[in-house]
C-alpha positions in Angstrom: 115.8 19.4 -101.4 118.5 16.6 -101.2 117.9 13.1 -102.1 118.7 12.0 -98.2 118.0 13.7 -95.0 119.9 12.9 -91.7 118.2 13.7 -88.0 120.2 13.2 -85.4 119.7 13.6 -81.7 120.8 17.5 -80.6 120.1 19.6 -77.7 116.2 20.5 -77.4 115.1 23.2 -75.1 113.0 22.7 -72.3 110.3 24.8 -73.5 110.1 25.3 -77.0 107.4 27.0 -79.3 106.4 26.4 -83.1 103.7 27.8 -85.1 102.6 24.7 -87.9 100.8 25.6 -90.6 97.3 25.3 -91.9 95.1 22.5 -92.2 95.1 20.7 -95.3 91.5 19.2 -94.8 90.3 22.0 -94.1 92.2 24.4 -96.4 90.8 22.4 -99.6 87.5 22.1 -98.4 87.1 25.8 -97.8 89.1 26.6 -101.0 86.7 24.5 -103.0 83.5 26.1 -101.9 84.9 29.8 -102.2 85.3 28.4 -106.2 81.8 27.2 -106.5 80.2 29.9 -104.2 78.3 32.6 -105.7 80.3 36.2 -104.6 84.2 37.0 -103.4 85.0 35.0 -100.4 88.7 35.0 -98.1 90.6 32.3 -97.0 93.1 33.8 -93.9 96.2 31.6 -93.5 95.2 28.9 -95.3 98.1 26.2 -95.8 101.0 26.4 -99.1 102.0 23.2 -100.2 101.6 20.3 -103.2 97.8 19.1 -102.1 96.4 23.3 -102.0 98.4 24.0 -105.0 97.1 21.3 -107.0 93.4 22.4 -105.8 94.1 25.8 -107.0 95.2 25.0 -110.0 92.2 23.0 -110.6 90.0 25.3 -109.8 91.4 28.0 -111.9 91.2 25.4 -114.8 87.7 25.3 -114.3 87.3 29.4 -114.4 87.7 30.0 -110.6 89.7 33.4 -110.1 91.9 33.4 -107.2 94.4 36.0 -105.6 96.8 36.0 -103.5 98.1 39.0 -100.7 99.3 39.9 -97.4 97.0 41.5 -94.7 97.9 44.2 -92.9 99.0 41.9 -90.1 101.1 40.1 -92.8 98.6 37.4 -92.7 98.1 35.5 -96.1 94.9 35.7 -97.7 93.7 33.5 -100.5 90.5 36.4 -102.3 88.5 33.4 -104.9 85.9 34.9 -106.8 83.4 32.2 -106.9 81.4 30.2 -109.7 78.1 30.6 -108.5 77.4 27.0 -108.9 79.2 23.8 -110.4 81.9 23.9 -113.1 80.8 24.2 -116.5 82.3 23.5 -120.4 85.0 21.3 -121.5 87.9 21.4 -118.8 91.3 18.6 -118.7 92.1 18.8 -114.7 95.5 17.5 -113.4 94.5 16.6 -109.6 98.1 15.5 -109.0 99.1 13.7 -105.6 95.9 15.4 -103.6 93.2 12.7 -103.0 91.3 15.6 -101.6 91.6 17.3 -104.7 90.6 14.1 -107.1 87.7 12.6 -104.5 86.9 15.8 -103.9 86.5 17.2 -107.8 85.1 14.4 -109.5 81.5 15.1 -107.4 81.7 18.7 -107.8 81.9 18.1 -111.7 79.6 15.9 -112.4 76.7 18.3 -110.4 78.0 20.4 -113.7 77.6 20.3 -117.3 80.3 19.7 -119.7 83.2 17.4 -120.7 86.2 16.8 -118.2 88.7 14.7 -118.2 90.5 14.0 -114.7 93.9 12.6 -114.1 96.3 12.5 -111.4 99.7 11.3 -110.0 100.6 7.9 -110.7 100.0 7.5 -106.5 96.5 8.7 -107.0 95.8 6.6 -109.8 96.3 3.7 -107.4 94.0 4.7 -104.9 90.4 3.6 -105.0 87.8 5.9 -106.2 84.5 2.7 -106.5 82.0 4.3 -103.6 82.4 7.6 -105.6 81.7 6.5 -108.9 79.3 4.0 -107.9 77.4 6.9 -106.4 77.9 9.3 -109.3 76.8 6.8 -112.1 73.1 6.1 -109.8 72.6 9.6 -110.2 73.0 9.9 -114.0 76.6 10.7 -114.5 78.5 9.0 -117.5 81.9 8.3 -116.5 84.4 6.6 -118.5 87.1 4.7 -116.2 87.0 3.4 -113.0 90.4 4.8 -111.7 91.9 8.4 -112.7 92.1 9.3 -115.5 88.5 9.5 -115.7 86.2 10.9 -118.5 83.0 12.8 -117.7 80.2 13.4 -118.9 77.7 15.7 -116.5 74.6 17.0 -116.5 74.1 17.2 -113.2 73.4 15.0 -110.1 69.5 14.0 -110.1 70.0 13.8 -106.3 67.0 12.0 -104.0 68.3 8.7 -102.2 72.1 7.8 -102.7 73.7 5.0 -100.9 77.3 5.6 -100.5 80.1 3.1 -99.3 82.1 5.1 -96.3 84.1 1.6 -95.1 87.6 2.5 -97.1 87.2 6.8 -96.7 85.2 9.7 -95.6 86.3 11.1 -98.6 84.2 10.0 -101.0 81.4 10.9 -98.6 82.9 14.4 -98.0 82.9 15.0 -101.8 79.3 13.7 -102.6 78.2 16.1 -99.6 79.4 19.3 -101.0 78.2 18.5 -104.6 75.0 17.7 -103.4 74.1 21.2 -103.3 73.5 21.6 -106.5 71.6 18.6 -107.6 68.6 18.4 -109.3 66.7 17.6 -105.9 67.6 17.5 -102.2 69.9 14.6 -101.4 70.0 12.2 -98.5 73.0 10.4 -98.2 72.6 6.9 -96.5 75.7 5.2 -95.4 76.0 2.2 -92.9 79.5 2.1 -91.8 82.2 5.0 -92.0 85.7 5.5 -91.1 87.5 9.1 -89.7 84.6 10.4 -88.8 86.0 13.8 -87.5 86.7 14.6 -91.5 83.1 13.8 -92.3 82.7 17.0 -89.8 84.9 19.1 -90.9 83.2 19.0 -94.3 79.9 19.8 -92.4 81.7 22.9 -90.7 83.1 24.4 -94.3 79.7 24.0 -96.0 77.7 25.6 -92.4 80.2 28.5 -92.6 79.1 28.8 -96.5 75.7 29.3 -95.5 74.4 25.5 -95.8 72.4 23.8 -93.4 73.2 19.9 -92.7 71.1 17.6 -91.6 73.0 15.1 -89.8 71.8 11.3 -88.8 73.6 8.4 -87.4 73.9 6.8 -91.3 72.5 9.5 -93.3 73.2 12.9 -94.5 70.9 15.8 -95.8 71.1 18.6 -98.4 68.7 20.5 -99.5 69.3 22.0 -103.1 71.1 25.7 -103.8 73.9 27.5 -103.7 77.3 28.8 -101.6 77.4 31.8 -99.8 80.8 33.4 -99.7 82.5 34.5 -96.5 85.5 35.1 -95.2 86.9 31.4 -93.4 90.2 31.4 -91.3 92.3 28.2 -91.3 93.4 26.8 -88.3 96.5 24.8 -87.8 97.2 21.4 -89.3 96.8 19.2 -86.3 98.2 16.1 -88.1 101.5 18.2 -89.0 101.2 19.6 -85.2 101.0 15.8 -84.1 105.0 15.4 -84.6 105.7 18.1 -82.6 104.1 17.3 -80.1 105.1 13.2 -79.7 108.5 15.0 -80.2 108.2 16.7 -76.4 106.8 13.1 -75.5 110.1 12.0 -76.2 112.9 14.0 -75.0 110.4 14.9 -72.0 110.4 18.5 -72.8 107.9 21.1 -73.0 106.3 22.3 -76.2 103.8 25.1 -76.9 101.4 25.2 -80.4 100.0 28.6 -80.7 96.6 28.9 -82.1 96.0 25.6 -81.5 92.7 24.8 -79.4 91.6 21.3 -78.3 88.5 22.2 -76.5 87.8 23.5 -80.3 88.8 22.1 -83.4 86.7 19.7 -85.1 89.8 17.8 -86.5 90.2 14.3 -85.6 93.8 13.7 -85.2 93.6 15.7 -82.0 92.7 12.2 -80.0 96.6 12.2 -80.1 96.6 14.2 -77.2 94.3 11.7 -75.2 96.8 8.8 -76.6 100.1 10.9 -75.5 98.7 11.7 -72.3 97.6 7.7 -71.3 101.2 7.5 -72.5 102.1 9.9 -69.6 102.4 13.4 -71.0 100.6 15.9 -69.1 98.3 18.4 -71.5 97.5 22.0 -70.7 94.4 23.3 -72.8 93.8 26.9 -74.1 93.6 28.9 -76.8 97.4 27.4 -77.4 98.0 23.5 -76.7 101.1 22.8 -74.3 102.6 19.5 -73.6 105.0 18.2 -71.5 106.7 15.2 -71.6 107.1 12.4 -69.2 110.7 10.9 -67.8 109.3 7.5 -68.7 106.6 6.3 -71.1 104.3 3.8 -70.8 102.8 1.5 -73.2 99.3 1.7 -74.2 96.1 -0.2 -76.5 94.2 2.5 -78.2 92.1 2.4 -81.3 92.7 5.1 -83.7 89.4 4.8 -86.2 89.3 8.4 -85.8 92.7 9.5 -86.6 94.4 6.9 -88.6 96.1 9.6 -90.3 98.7 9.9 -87.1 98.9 6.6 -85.9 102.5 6.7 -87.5 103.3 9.0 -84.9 102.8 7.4 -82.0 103.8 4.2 -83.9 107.0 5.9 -83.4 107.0 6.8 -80.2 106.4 3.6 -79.0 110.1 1.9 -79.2 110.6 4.0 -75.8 108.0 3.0 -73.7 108.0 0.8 -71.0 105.5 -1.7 -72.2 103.7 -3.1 -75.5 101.3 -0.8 -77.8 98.8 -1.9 -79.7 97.2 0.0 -82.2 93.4 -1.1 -83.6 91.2 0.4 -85.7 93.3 1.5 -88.9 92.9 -1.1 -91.5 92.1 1.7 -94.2 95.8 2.9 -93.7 96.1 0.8 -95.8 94.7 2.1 -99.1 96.6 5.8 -98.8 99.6 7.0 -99.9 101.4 4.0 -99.5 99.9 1.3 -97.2 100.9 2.6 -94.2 100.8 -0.5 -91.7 103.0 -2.1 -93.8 105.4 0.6 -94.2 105.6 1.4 -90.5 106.2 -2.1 -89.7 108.6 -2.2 -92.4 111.3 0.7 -91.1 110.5 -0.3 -87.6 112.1 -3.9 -88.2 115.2 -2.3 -89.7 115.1 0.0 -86.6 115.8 -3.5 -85.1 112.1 -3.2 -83.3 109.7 -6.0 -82.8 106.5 -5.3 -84.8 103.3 -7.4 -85.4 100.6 -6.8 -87.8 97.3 -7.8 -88.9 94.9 -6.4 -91.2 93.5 -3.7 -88.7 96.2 -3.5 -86.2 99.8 -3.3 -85.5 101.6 -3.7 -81.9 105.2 -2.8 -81.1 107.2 -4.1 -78.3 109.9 -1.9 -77.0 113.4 -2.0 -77.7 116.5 0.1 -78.3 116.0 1.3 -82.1 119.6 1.4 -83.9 120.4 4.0 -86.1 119.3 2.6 -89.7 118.7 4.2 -93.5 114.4 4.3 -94.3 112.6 4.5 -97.3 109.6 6.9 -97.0 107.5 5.0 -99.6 106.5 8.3 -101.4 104.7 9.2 -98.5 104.6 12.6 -96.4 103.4 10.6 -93.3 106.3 8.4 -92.9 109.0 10.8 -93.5 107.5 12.9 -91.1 106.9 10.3 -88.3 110.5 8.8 -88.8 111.5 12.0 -88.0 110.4 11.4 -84.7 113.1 8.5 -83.9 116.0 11.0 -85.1 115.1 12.8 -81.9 116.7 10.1 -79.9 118.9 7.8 -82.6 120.4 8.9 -85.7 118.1 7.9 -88.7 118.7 8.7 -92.6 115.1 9.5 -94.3 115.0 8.8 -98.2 113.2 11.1 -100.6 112.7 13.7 -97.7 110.8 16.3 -100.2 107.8 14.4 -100.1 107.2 16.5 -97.1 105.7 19.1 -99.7 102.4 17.3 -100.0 101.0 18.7 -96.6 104.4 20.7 -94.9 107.2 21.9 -97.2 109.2 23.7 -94.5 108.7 20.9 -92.3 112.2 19.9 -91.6 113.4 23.8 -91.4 110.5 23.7 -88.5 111.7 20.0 -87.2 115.0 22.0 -86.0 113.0 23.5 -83.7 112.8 20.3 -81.8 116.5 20.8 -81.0 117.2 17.3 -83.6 120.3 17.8 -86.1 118.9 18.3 -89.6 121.4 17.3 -92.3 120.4 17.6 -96.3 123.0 15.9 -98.0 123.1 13.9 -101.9 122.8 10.4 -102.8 123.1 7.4 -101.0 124.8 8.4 -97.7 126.6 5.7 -95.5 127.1 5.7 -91.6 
């Protein structure tokens, strides 16, 4: 992919469909208990991109086999013969960009035995891993580091009582959860706060559909000891990747459809969006595919987004064309992801010529007329994505576009469904 990307306002439909592909979360959860399950277990459409590929290459480091094929509905299907418990021997893993693939790793080997040595992406190596190790080292895990790369030491996790710190991610939660499984004991999990809250269940629904029962409390989770079952898991759309699609009907008030895409249903969090659009003024029609329409004129709103940080970009982005302020509260560990996230919106929002505040938590946009402007996308997926979004009504230029392939590498070929001009073109272009 080129080192630029122009979108430009086009001709969208008035009723357009597009199928986005798998979820991520859920892809590298499910992808990581088919390799420590004991049997052959399928993954059906699960998603293709930098994160999932970085998981499988993991995983095969550490002795997983996995296949790859079409079904006879030219479905894709993922066939991982599993472990039968946690990694063993001496293993190096690269866990490159995916912090679902390092937060999610480091747990499941250390509830092994054996040497490995962890690195990452220079991005990952910035991110914070201290709830995770805190937790690993109370339960008898030498660990040398205290950011990848990491050098350890397991003999497995002794279990019992772990206190873990949710406050910056679910993920280090998520990945003590799964490990726990094959600790010495059962393991209760005490937490007292937690952000995204919807991923904490998602992890509960991957390790239910490998035959684990969860006990679930307000501040505590329970695992009793033992193994994975395989079984065959379907992937169901990304509904962070669908959320751009779907703010992109919000703003050239037309109607889109998301096949296979069930709000009554999923367990991902990022589908509060919907509620957020349709305060905005979008009207929602449920099934088992997700329509929206949207409306001639939006209006401004005050949500909090605890529960689906990962997407408040998106309606960041659509709030320059409402007809009032909207403030968004709640997302203070945007902070600490692929870039920090409040910052960065703010950041290309100002050179959109849009007045943005900010605080730690919170940001609140005032409406305006954006003007057509050059934006960095901070090594992040998120913000080249969202930025997208303004393209559909004034001609933006998106720097380092292929970061896209962390989580949706055909993204722009799919963002042309939006009827917005997609231009590729090399180096710095000018308007």
């Amino acid at each position: 992919m080129s080192e630029i990307v122009r979108v430009s306002p086009g001709h969208p439909p008035a009723h357009w469909r597009v199928r986005v592909p798998g979820s991520k979360s859920i892809t590298n959860r499910a992808l990581l208990l088919a390799g420590v399950a004991s049997g052959d277990s399928i993954l059906i459409e699960p998603l293709v991109a930098d994160d999932t590929r970085a998981m499988q290459a993991a995983l095969r480091e550490l002795g997983v086999q996995i296949s790859e094929r079409r079904g006879a509905a030219g479905e894709l299907r993922w066939e991982v013969r599993g472990l039968g418990g946690a990694p063993r021997g001496e293993h190096a893993v690269d866990c490159g960009m995916g912090a679902t693939v390092g937060r999610f790793l480091l747990p499941m080997v250390a509830a092994g035995e054996g040497h490995f040595e962890l690195d990452a992406h220079p991005q990952l190596r910035r991110r914070p891993l201290g709830p995770v190790l805190e937790a690993l080292r109370a339960q008898g895990t030498q660990i040398l580091g205290d950011a990848f790369p990491l050098s350890v030491d397991a003999a497995g996790l002794s279990g019992g009582e772990v206190t873990v710190d949710g406050s910056l991610s679910s993920q280090f939660l998520s990945g003590l959860m799964m490990a726990a499984r094959f600790a010495a004991q059962d393991t209760r999990l005490r937490f007292q706060s937690l952000v995204s809250r919807p991923y904490l269940e998602l992890t509960i629904d991957a390790m239910r559909a490998f035959g684990v029962d969860v006990g679930v409390e307000d501040h505590a989770i329970s695992i009793a000891r033992g193994e994975y079952r395989a079984t065959e898991f379907a992937v169901e759309p990304d509904v962070s990747t669908a959320s751009y699609f779907l703010a992109s009907a919000a703003l050239t008030a037309t109607t889109v459809t998301l096949p296979g895409l069930d709000r009554r249903r999923t367990a991902q969090g990022d589908i509060e969006l919907i509620t957020f659009l349709a305060q905005m003024g979008c009207e929602v029609r449920d099934g088992e595919q997700l329509t929206l329409s949207g409306p001639p004129q939006l209006r401004g709103v005050s949500v909090n987004m605890g529960n689906s940080s990962d997407v408040f970009m998106t309606l960041a982005c659509v709030a320059p064309f409402a007809d009032g302020v909207t403030t968004i509260e709640g997302i203070g560990h945007a902070r600490v992801k692929e870039s920090d996230r409040i910052a960065a919106c703010a950041h290309n929002l100002e050179r959109l010529g849009i007045r943005v505040e900010q605080g730690e938590d919170w940001i609140r946009i005032h409406p305006g007329v954006p003007r057509s402007a050059a934006l960095p996308t901070f090594e992040d997926h998120r913000v080249a994505m969202a930025f997208s979004l303004i393209g559909t009504r004034v001609p933006v230029m998106l720097e380092q576009p292929d970061v896209v392939s962390k989580t949706c590498p055909e993204f722009f070929e799919l963002w042309r469904e939006t009827g917005a001009v997609v231009e590729f073109i090399g180096g710095a272009g000018e308007w």
